[in-house]
C-alpha positions in Angstrom: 156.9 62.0 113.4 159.6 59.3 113.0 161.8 57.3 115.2 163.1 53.7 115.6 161.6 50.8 117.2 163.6 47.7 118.4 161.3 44.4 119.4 162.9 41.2 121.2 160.9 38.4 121.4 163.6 35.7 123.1 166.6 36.3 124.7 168.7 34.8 121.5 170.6 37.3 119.2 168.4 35.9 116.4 164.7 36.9 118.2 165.5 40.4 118.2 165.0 43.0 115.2 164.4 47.0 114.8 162.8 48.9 112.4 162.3 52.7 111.1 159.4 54.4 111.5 157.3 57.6 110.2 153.7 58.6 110.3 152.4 61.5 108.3 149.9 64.1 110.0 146.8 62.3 109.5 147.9 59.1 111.5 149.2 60.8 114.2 145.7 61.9 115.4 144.8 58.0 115.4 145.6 55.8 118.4 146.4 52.5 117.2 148.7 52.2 114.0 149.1 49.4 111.4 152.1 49.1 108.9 153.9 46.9 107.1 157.6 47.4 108.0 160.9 45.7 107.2 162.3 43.8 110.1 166.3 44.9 110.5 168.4 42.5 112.6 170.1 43.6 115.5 173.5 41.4 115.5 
C-alpha cells in the first residue's frame, strides 16, 4: 500500500507540508502506524 499524505497545521503557505508513504504487508494488518518521514513543502 502507498499513497500521499498532505498535513496543514495553520492557514500560512509555510504550515503546510506532504509526504510519501508505503507500508509493506506486515504493517498493514496493524492499526496505528509510526514512521519517520520527510516533510515536502507544499508552496
Amino acid at each position: 500500500m502507498l499513497g500521499k499524505i498532505f498535513v496543514k497545521w495553520g492557514s500560512s503557505n509555510k504550515q503546510q507540508c506532504s509526504f510519501n508513504y508505503q507500508l509493506n504487508d506486515n504493517e498493514k494488518q496493524n492499526r496505528i502506524y509510526f514512521k519517520t518521514v520527510n516533510c515536502i513543502k507544499e508552496e
